[in-house]
Each structure stands twice: as structure tokens, then as C-alpha cells.
N, C-alpha and C positions, 0 to 999 in steps of 0.2 A: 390459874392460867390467866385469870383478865386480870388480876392485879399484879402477874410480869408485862401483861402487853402496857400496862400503864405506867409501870415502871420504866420501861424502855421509851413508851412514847415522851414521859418525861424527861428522861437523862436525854433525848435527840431534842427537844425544845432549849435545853438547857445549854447543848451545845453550839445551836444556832444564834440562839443568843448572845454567847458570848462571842462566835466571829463577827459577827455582826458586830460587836463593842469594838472589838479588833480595828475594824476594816473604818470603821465611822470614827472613831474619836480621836482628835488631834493629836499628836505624841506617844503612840500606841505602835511601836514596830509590828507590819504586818508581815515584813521578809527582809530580807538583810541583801543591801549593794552594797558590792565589793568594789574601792577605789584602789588599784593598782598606781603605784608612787614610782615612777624612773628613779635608780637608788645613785644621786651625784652626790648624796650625801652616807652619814651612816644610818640605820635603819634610828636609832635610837633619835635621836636626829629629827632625822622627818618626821615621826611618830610625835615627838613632842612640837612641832611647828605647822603639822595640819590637822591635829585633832581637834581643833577649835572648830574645823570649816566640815568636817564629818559630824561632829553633835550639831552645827548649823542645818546640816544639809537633810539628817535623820529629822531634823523639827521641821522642815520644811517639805519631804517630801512624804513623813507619817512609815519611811522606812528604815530601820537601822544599816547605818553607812557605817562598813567597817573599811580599815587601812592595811593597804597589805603592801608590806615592802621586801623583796624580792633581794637576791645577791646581789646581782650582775645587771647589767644590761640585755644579756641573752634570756636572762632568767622572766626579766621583764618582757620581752618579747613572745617568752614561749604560753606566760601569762594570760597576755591579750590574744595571740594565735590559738590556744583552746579552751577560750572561752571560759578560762577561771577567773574571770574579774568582767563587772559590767562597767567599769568606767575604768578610763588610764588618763597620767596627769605626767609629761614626759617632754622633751627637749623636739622642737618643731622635725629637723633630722629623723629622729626616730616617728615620730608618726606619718610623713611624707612615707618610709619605708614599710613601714605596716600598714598605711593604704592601699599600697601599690599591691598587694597581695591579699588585700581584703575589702573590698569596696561600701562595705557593711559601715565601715568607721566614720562618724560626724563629729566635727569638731563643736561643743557647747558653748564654750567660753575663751575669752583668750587671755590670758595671765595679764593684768599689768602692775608693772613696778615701779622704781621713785623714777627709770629714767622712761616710763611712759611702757605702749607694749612692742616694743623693738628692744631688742639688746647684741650684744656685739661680746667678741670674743679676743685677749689680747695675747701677745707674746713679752712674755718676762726673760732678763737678765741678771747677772749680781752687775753689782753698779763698776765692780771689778775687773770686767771680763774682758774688756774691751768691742765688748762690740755698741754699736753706735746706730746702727741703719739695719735695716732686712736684708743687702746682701752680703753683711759681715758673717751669715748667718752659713755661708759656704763653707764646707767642710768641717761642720761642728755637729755636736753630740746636741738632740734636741726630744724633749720628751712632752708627750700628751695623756688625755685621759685615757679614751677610749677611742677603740675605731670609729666609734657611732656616736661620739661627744660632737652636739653642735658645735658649741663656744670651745669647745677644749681639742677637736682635731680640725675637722672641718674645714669651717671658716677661717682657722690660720692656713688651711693649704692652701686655698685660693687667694690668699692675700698674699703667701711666696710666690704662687705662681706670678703674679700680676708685677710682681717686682722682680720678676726675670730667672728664678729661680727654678732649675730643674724638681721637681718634687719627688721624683724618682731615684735620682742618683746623684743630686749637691746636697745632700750633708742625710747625715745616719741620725735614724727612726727608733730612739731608743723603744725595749717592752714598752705597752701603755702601762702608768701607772694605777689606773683604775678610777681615782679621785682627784678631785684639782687639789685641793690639799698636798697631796702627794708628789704632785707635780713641780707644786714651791718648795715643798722640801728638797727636792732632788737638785732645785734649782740653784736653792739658800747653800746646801751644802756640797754641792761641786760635783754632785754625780752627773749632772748634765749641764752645758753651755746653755740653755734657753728651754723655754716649755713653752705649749699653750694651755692657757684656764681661764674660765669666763671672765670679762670683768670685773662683776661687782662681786666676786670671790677671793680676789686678793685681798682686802681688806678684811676680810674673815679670819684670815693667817697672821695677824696681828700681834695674838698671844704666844704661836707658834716659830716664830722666823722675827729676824729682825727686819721688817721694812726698809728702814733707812737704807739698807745692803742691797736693795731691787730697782729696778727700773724699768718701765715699759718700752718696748724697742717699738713696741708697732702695735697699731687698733685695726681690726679688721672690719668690714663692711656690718651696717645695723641689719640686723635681720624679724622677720616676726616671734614676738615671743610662743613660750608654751603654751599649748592647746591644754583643757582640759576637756577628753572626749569620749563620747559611747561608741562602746564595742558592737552593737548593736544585737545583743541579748538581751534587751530590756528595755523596749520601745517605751510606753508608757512610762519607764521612770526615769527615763534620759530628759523625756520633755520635762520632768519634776524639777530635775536638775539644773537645765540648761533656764527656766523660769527665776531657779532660785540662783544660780550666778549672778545674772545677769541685776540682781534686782540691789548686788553690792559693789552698788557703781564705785569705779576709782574715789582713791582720796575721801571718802563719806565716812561718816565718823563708825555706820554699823562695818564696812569694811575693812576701817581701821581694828577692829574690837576681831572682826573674825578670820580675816586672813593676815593680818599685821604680823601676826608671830610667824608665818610662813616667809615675810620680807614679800608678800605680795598687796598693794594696793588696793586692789578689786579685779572687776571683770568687765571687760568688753565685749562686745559682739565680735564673730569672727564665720569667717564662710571659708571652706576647702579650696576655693579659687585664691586666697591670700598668700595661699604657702606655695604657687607655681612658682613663682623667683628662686625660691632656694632648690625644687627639685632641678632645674637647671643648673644651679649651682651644685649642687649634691651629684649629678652625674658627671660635669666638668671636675667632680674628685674623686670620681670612682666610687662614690659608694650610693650609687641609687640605681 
């Protein structure tokens, strides 16, 4: 009988010791944060463009960060709303909208890229089509991403409106095509008069469409870039996070090496009061 209680008191020394190896040593995953990815791309995609900044972030904060990327845009919503992810990384739009019904959510970081951390959203044509201006754009066939596409629905409604454009009933809402990719296809090959898609996404369709064939009709207002932000299921490792963004300043050669393959430059600071412009603008389009 004393040499089980010894046995046992040994095997619980041996166990304590090892969390304790866990929880102390650098590089050691003590539990796993889950970064939820907005999917504007395809999951393959993202997966290969932010795994660099999840091995960064698991060295940085002693937790393994895994990448979860979702269908949809809803999927991604339903994601961050029950708390199957402690972090989301998603288009300024969508987290104004997931604030507004969760107040738990802080913004860490703020994305920035070659044109700084604002980006803007444009509207494409073939160079064919004749249209020339935004209000040639009356009574045509026009296609977007998603309902909840910053740069892809959004911000081009507001930029018809402003140039005199019913958004309601001057010109037809083709399906969202889901992708901006999809969008220039539809565009390149005549299934719609004009689309909107981020910016610095048409040049991604390169291999895709022939350029030469496009033309941008119209740039919409800059707006704040993406948030990367906690859910707030995991106070202690958002601060982890929000420490280790913040420490790969733009343009820095360590921020080239870990978010470069994302086409993001670094991270700036950012505060929930930045994105009040666009919820004004987002309810001026109905969708906030």
C-alpha cells in the first residue's frame, strides 16, 4: 500500500512538472487560438498567405495559433457570433457589424499595406462598353461581391449615390458573385456591364482576364483598413497578440518576412472610434 501511495505521489510530481515545462518555456503551445480569416479569397489562398504571421504569433505568444477559414461571409460571422474563434482578421464593414451586436469585440491591429492603412474600392468596365463616367452606369447590368464586401459592395454604393444615382431602382443588382475574382470575370466576359472589387485586386486577375480589356470608371472614397480583432474569449491572449502586431511595424524588414506574403506590410495601432465614419457610411447603405 505505501509503495502505491508513492507511486501515485510520484506520477502527480511528474505531471506538475511537466505543465509547469508547458506553461514556462518559450515555444511550448500551452492551448491553441483560433484566428478566424474573412474568406475574399479561396481558403487555399489565405491559408498559404497568413501561415507565416500564425507560426509568428504561436512564438510570440507560447500559444498555438491556428487558421480557420470559413465558406462564406455568413459562415464567418456565425464564427465570431459563437465564439468558435478568439481572433477574426475581416474587411472594416464586417466588424463595425459584429460590434454593433457584440460589444465584447477590440480591435488589436490595423492592417497596413503598400497604399498605407486606408484602402478604397473601385468600379470596373471592359474598355468596350462604353461607358466613360458613373452615370453612364444607368440602366446596366452591375455585379458585386458580397452584400457585406467593404471594397466590393459598399463603398461603390455610396459613391453612385454621390454622383446622383438612384441605388434602388437605376440600374440592376446582378447575384453577388461571392469573390472579386469573380466579379472581373463576369466583367472581362460580358455577363455584366461593370462590377465593384477592391482595388488592389484587379491586378491579381492578371493571369486570369486580359487587362488591357478594363478600365476603371470610378475610385470610391479611402476608408480604414482591416482590423485584426478579439472576440473577447481570451483576454490574456488578445493582449499577447495585440503586443506582438503591433511590434511589426510597417514596411520593417521583420514585417516584410511575416506578413509580406499576406500583401500586408505591418501593423498599426487602431482604436474602435476610427471606424465611426464608415458606420455612418454603412447605414447611409443600408447595411448597418
Amino acid at each position: 500500500m505505501k509503495r502505491k501511495r508513492i507511486g501515485a505521489f510520484a506520477g502527480k510530481v511528474v505531471l506538475a512538472v511537466t505543465l509547469l515545462f508547458v506553461l514556462l518555456v518559450p515555444g511550448i503551445a500551452a492551448a491553441e487560438i483560433k484566428l478566424g480569416l474573412l474568406p475574399r479569397l479561396s481558403a487555399a489562398e489565405l491559408t498559404e498567405m497568413f501561415t507565416p504571421l500564425a507560426n509568428y504569433l504561436s512564438q510570440e505568444t507560447g500559444e498555438k495559433v491556428t487558421l480557420v477559414v470559413p465558406k462564406d461571409f455568413d459562415a464567418f460571422k456565425a464564427l465570431v457570433t459563437s465564439n468558435q474563434v478568439d481572433l477574426g482578421f475581416s474587411n472594416p464593414l464586417v466588424y463595425v457589424q459584429l460590434k454593433k451586436t457584440d460589444a465584447k469585440l477590440d480591435p488589436l491591429g490595423l492592417a497596413s499595406e503598400k497604399a498605407g492603412t486606408k484602402f478604397r474600392g473601385i468600379i470596373i468596365a471592359r474598355k468596350d462598353s462604353g461607358i466613360e463616367k458613373v452615370q453612364d452606369l444607368k440602366g446596366k447590368k452591375l455585379i458585386f461581391v458580397e452584400k457585406d464586401s467593404a471594397a466590393g459592395h459598399v463603398f461603390q454604393m455610396l459613391t453612385l449615390s454621390k454622383a446622383g444615382l438612384d441605388v434602388t431602382k437605376d440600374f440592376t443588382k446582378l447575384p453577388f458573385a461571392k469573390k472579386h475574382d469573380n466579379v472581373a470575370m463576369a466583367v472581362f466576359h460580358k455577363a455584366a456591364d461593370a462590377g465593384g472589387i477592391r482595388e488592389d485586386d484587379l491586378e491579381k486577375m492578371k493571369d486570369k482576364v486580359d487587362l488591357s480589356q478594363i478600365k476603371v470608371v470610378a475610385y470610391t472614397d479611402y476608408y480604414p483598413n482591416w482590423p485584426l480583432f478579439s472576440t473577447g474569449k481570451n483576454k490574456a491572449a488578445a493582449d499577447k497578440v495585440k503586443a506582438a502586431l503591433l511590434k511589426l511595424k510597417p514596411n520593417s524588414a521583420e514585417a516584410r518576412k511575416i506578413v509580406g506574403p499576406a500583401k500586408i506590410t505591418g501593423f498599426a495601432p487602431i482604436a474602435d472610434k476610427e471606424y465611426d465614419m464608415l458606420r455612418q457610411a454603412a447605414k447611409l447603405a443600408g447595411e448597418l
